[in-house]
N, C-alpha and C positions, 0 to 999 in steps of 0.2 A: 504493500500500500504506500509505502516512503516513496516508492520511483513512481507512482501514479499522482502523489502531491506535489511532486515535485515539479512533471508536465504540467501539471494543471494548474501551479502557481506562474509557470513564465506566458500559462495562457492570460491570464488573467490580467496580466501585467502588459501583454503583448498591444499596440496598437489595431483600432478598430478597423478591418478593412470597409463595413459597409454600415454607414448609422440607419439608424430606423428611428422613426418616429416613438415609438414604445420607451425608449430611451432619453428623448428630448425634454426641454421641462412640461411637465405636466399642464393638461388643459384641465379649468376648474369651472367645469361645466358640472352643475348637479348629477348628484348620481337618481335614476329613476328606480323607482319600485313599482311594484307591482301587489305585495300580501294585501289581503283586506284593503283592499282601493278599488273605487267605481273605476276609478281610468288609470292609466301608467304615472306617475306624480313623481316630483324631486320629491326626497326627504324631508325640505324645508315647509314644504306645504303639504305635508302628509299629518291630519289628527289623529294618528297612534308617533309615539316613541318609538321609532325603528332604526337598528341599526344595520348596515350593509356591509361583508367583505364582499370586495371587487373580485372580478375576476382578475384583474393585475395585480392586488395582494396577493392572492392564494399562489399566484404564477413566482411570484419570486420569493413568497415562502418555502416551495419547493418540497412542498409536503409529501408526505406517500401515503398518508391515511387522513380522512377528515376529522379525527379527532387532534392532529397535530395544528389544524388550521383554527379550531375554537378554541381548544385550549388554554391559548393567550388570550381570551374574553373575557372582560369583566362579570362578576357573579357567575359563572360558570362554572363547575367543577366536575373530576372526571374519580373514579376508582376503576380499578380491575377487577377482572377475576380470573384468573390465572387457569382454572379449573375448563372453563366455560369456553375460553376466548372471548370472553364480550368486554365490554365500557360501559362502564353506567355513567349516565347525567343528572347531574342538579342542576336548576335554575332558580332564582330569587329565594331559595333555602326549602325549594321544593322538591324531590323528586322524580327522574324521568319518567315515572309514570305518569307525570303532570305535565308532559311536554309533547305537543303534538309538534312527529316529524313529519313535512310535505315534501315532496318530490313533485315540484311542477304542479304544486297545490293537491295532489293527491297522497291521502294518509297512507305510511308505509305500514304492511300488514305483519307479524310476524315478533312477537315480541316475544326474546326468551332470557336465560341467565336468572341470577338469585332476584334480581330484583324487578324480571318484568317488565324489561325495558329494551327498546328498539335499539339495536347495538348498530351505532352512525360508522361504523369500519367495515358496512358492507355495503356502502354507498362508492363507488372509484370517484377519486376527488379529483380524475383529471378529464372528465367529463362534465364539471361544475362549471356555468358561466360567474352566478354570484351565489350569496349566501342571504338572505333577508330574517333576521331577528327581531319579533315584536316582543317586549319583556309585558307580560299582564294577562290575566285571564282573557281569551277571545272564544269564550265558549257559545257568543251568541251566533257568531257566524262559521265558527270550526266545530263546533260541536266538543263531546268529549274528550279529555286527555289533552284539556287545551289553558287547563285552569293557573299554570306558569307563566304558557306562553306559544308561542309559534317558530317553529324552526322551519324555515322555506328553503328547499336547494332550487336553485333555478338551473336548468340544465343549458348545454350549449343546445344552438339550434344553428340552420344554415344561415350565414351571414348575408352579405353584399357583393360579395364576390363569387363567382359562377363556381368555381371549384378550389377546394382547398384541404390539403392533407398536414396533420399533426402528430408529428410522435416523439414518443419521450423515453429513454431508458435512462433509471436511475440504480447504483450502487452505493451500498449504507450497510458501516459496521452496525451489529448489534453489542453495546460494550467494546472492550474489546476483541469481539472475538467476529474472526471476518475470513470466507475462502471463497471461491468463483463458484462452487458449487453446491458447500455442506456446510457453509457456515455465513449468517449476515441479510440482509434484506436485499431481494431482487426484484425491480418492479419495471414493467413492460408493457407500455398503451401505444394503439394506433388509431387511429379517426380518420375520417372524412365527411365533408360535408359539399354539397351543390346544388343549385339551382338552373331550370330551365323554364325561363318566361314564368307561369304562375306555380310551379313547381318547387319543391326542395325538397331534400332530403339529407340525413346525416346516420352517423353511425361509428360506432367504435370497438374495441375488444381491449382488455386488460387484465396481467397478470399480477397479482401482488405475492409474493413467497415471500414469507419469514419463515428462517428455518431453525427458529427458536431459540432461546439461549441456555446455555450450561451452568454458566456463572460457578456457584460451589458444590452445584448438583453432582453425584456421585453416579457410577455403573451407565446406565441405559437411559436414568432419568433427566429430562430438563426442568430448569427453574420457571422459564415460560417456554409452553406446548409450540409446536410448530406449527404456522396456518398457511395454506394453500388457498389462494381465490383466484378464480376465474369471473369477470365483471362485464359485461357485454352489455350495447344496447345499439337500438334501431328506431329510424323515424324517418317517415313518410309524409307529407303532408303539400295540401294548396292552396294559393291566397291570392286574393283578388282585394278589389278595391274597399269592398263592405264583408268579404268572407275569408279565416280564415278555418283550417281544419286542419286536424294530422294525427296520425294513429304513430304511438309509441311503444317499445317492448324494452323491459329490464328484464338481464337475467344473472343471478349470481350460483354459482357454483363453492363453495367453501368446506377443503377437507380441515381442522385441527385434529394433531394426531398425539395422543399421551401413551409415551412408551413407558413401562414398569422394570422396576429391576429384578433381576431373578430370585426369586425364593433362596433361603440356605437351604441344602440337601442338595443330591445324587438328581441332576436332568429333569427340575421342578422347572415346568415355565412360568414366565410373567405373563400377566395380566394385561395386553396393552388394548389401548380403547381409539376410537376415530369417531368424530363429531362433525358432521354430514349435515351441512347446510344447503338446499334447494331452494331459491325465491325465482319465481316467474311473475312476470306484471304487466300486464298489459290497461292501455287506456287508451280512446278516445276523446279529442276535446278538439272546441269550436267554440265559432264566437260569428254573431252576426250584427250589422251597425244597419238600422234600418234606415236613420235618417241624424241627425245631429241631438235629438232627444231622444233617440229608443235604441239601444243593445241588448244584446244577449249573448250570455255565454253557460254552454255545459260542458260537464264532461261525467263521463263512464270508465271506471276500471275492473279490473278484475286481477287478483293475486293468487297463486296457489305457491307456500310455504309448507316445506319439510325438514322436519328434526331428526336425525335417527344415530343414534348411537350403536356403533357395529363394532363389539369384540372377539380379537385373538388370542389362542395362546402360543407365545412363542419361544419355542425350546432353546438350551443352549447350543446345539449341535446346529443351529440355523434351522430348524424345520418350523411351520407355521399352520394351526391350523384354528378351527371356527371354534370360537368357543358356545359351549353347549348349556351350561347352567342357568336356573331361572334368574332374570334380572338383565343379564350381560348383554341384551338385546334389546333395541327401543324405534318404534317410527311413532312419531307424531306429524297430527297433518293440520293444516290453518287454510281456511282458504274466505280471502276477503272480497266484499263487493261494495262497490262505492259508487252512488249517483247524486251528484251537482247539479242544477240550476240556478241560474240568478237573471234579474233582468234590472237595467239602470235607467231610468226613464227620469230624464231632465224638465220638466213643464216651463220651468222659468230657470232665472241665472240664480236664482234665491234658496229654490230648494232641489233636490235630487231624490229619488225613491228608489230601493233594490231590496225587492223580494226576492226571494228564492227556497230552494227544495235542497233536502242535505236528507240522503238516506244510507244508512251505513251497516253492515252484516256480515259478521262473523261468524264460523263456522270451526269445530274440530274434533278431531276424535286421532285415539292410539291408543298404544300399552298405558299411558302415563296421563290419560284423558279419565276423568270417572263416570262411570256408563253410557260406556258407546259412545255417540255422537253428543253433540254438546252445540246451540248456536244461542249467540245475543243479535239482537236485530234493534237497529235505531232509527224511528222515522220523522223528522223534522221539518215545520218552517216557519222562514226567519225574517224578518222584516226591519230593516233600517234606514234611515233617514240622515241627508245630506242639509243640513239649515244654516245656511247664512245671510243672516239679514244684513250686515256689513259687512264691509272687507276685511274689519280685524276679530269679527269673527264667527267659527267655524260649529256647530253644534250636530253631533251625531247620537243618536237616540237610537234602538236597538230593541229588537223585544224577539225570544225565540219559542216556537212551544213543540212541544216533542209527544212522543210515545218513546217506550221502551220494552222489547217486549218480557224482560224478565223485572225491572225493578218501575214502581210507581214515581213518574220523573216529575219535577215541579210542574205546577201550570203551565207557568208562563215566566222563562228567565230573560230578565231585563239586564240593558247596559246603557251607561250615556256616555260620550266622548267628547271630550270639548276643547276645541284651543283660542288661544285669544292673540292677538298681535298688539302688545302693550306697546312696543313702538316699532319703528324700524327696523330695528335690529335686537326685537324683545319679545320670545314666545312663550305663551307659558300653555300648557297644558295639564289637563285634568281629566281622570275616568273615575268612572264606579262599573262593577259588574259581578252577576252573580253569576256562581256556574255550579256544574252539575256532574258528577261523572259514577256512570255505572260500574260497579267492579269488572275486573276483563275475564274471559273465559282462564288465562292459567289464574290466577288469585282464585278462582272459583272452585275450580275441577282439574287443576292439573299438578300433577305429584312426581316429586323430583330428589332422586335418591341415589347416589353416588360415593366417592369414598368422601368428597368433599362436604356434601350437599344432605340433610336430609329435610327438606321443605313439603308440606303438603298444604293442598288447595284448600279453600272453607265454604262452601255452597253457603254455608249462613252470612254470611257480608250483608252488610248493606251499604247504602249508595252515598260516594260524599257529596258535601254541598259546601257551598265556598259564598263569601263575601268579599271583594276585592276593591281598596284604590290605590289607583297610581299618581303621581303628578309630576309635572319636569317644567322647569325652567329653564331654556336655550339662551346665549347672550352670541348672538354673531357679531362679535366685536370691531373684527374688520374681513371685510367680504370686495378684494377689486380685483384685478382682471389676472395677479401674479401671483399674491398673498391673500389667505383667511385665517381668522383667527378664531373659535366659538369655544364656549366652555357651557357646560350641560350640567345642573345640578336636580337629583330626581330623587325620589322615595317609592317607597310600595308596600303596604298594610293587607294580611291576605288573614283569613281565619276558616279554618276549615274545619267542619263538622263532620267526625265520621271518618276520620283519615285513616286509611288502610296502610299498614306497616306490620311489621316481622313480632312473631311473640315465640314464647313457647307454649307447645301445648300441653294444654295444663290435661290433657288425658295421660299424655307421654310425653316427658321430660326431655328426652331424647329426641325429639321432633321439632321444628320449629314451622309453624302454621303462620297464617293471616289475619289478622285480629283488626277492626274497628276503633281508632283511638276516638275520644267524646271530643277532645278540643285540640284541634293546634293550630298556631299561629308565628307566622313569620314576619317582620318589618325590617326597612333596611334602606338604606341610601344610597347613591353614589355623586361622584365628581369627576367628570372626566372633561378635559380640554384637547383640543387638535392644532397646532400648527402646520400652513402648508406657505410654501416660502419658497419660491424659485424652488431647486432640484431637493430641499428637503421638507418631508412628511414626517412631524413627529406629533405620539399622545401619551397622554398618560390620565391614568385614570385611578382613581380609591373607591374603594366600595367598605360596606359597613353593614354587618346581615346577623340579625338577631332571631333565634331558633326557638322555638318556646320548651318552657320546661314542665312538662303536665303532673310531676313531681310537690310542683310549688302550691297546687290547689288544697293539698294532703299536709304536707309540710310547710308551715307558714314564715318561717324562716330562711327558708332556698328562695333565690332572685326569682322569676318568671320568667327571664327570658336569658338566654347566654351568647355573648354576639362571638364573632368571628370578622376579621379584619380580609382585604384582597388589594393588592396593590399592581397595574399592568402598566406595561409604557410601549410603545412602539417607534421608530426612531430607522426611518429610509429615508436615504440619499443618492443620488442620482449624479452621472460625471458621462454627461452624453455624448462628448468627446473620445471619452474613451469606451463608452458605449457598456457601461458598467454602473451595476448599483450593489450599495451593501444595506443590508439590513438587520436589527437588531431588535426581537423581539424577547420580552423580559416579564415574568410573574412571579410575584410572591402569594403565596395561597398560605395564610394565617392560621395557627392552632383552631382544633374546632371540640369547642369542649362540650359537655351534655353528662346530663345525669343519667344513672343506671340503678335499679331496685338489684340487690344481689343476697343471699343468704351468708351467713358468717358467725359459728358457729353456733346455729338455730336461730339466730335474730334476721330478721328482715330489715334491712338497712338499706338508705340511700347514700349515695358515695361519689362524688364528681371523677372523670374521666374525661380523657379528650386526648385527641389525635394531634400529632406534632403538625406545626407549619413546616412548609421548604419553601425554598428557591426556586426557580428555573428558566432558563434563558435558551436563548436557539441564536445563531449568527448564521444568516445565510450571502451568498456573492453569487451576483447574474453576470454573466458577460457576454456580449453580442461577441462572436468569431465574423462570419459573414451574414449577407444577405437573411439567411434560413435557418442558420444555424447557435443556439444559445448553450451556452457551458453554465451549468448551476452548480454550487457546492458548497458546504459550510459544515457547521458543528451543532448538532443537536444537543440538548440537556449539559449545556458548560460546566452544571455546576455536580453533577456527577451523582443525581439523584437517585436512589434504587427501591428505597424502602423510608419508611416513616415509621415511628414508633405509635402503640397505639396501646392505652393505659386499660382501656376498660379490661372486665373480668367475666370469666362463664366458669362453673362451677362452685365457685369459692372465693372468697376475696382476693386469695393468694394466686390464682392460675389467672394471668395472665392471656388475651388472645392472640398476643405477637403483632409484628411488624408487618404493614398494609403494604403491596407491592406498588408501587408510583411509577418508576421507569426500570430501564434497561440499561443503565450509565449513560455513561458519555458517549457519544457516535457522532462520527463522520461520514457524509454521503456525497458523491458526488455523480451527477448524472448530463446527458446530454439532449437538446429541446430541437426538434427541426419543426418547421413553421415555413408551409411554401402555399401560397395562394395564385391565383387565376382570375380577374377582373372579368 
């Protein structure tokens, strides 16, 4: 890897042969969104708080998974599970059960791991155009598992140019440990996309291979499993003046493989297991402009998701065969449907109307499903309102009503939105919103037992409900044609009734089930400012998130709530000359402390606990070579992150649950971008 750094530093250093635009200083033309908006809107006039990664950030983050690209977001947080291969998400100290992910505005199907939650590393993040984050319950218009927030990938689509092909191959130790073929991260995408007159289409395929790490693992075993994915998609579609339309396909393929060490004794095989992920996804979606007051837009998907767990046993003498024992075998199958509607009918300049249909059904059954087949079905609609009686300002009102077909859902869940332009250069905005979310088919019915894992589902749940406000104050301090400056101060108050979270069960000790909490509540702030200044883009931002302690209701002398601190900065520069940018992305993710009921030598006591903060930073370098050709490379986790200590206790006050896996050290990747178009 020394003689590979050491090319790759006199590239970097090397004069540009061909400048591009991409490199020049930056144009500060608004960036457009699209989540929960009648029509395409800059951010600056959008009434939700949304934040956007570009698709020019994500490109010279030079990520290989999209957990690398959120990561550095404020209020954001990520754990492992080493067991699973998955990532769990928190938002505003909620959850990823509270996080609805879209794909081109359609809910990804498919949620597994301990916690239930849609694992975003099986999205290929180099098929991402941008990323759109709205922080705050949007359950009047997303429906369920929306009660945090909204995560939107927008995908690439055919651009402006008749044809155009992209590919990317990157190489990245994992730690230190790195070979061309059995050791380190190998990641492999190719796309295209074009147009003919009302035509386009795009398309892509990607490999992602970690081939796991060793670290101080001993024999046959690794510290993290190895994961194979295979990421694939296709799109079709045609647009005219008032229509477009385009049929879409995801497909992910995903082996993790956990190998065991051999038994002691004479030609005892291991155990080893493979975790077999299948997603297919197909949608249709359209839009038609009848006239400058009436649109419409739908869309249709359909998902079918498999889990299956397939064990061998593998001798020392190299032989391999099936293994045959009850348990060692698992398929589970999800298969999702989702239909949209909405229509935006403008009468005047004053107000704006958009009804619409949100119906959504879930489907599953396996070894690991409880009796047989299993569905939730959600049929909804929703109705919001565009009011601006002035120009400074914006009022949106929201009212949703639903069925569900297993839990009794509110009447009618309300939201209002509102922002106001105090001056020129002075927004403030304001929500309130109630939301509503049925428990999901695994919390329900689905039982999960492994060496790691013993979780089972609770058919008895019931349904949480949420009270939510957000507010934010914007100051675009300076806004001209080279430089801006804005600094964003916001909060969020959420309380949630009925919050589903982890217990044990109190039948079996030894189990750990899904249990109903009566209250929790989350509040929390942030600060974040932006600099953009000729070739450099810098931010930084603090956050402040306070966790409730349901402990306090019981015990009148424990706090109520226990915060946790976040601190993020970003920090790219541009040297268009030389056709090179560096960039420096940096988080501190603060201790997160929380109370825990434990027994201790027969008393039932409560006892404060809390998971260490760390560090972590990423230094990445783009360098234009020629025309088509981009060299990326940098340092992942500088500060050499692997584990976190973590105080709380299971059994006893004395056992300890050990150290939470965070990264994989420090790594180095460096990879190659070609980028050739056709006008």
């Amino acid at each position: 890897m020394r003689t590979i750094y050491t090319a790759l530093f006199a590239l970097l250093t090397a004069p540009v042969f061909a400048q591009e635009d991409t490199l020049k200083v930056k144009d500060l033309e608004e960036v457009v969104i699209s989540t929960g908006q009648y029509r395409p809107q800059s951010v600056k006039n959008s009434v939700y708080q949304v934040r956007v990664i570009t698709g020019e950030q994500i490109r010279k983050q030079s990520a290989s998974k999209l957990q690398d690209v959120l990561n550095s977001q404020l209020n954001i947080r990520f754990s492992q599970d080493l067991a699973t291969g998955g990532s769990d998400i928190t938002m505003m100290g909620l959850s990823g059960q509270n996080v609805k992910i879209l794909i081109d505005g359609v809910p990804m199907i498919g949620r597994q791991g301990t916690s239930n939650e849609i694992n975003i590393n099986q999205v290929e993040v180099n098929s991402i155009e941008r990323i759109e984050i709205i922080e705050g319950p949007m359950s009047v218009i997303y429906g369920a598992d929306a009660l945090a927030g909204v995560i939107n990938i927008i995908t690439k689509k055919a651009g402006r140019d008749s044809f155009s092909i992209t590919a990317r191959v990157q190489e990245e130790t994992v730690g230190k440990e790195y070979s061309w073929f059995d050791e380190g991260i190998h990641n492999q995408y190719v796309g295209a996309s074009g147009r003919y007159k009302n035509w386009y289409a795009s398309g892509g395929i990607g490999r992602n291979l970690f081939q796991g790490w060793k670290d101080t693992a001993t024999g046959r075993e690794l510290t993290w499993h190895k994961k194979d994915q295979i990421v694939g998609n296709a799109l079709v579609g045609y647009r005219s003046e008032k229509l477009d339309v385009y049929y879409r396909l995801d497909g992910l393929d995903e082996i993790i493989t956990n190998p065991a060490n051999f038994p002691i004794g004479n030609n005892q095989p291991a155990l080893d297991q493979d975790y077999m992920t299948n997603r297919l996804m197909q949608q249709v979606q359209g839009s038609y402009r009848f006239n400058k007051q009436l649109s419409v837009n739908a869309l249709a998907s359909y998902t079918h998701f498999t889990r299956q767990v397939y064990s061998t046993l593998a001798y020392p003498n190299g032989d391999v065969r099936v293994a045959t024992a009850p348990g060692t075998h698992s398929l589970s199958t999800f298969n999702g449907f989702t239909f949209r509607a909405t229509a935006v009918y403008s009468p005047s300049k004053i107000v704006s109307f958009q009804p619409g249909v949100d119906i959504n059904s879930e489907s599953g059954e396996g070894e690991r499903i409880k009796v047989g087949t299993q569905r939730i079905s959600d049929y909804a609609f929703f109705l919001t309102s565009e009011i601006m009686p002035a120009h400074w300002l914006n009022i949106r009102p929201g009212v949703r009503v639903l069925h569900n077909s297993v839990y009794d859902a509110p009447p009618v869940i309300p939201s209002i939105n509102t922002k106001f332009l105090l001056t020129k250069y002075l927004d403030f905005r304001l929500a309130y919103a109630r939301g509503f979310r049925a428990p999901s088919l695994r919390e329900l019915y689905y039982d999960f037992f492994d060496a790691s894992h013993s979780i089972t589902g609770n058919p008895n749940l019931e349904a949480e409900h949420s009270n939510s406000f957000t507010g934010s104050l914007t100051w675009n301090a300076l806004r001209k044609k080279q430089a801006r400056v804005n600094l964003t101060l916001s909060g969020f108050y959420n309380d949630v009734d009925n919050m589903i979270s982890f217990a044990v069960d109190a039948a079996n000790p030894t189990v750990t089930t899904y249990v109903n909490i009566d209250k929790y509540k989350t509040r929390g702030g942030m600060l974040t400012g932006q600099l953009i200044a000729g070739n450099l883009d810098a931010s930084v931002g603090f956050g402040y998130t306070g966790r409730y302690n349901a402990y306090s209701e019981a015990y009148k002398d424990l706090p109520a709530f226990k915060w946790s601190p976040e601190v993020t900065s970003v920090i790219s520069y541009s040297f268009p000359k030389a056709g090179l940018s560096a960039n420096l992305y940096y988080k501190f993710t603060g201790k997160l402390p929380y109370y825990q009921q434990v027994t201790d030598n027969g008393q039932t006591i409560v006892r404060l606990a809390e998971t260490e903060g760390y560090h972590w930073a990423d230094l990445t370098l783009n360098k234009k070579l020629v025309g088509v050709l981009t060299v990326n490379a940098g340092i992942r986790n500088l500060f050499d992150v692997t584990a976190i200590g973590n105080s709380a206790v299971s059994g006893g006050a004395h056992t300890t649950t050990g150290a939470r896996p965070i990264g994989n050290g420090r790594s180095y990747f460096m990879g190659l971008v070609f980028n050739w178009s056709k006008n």
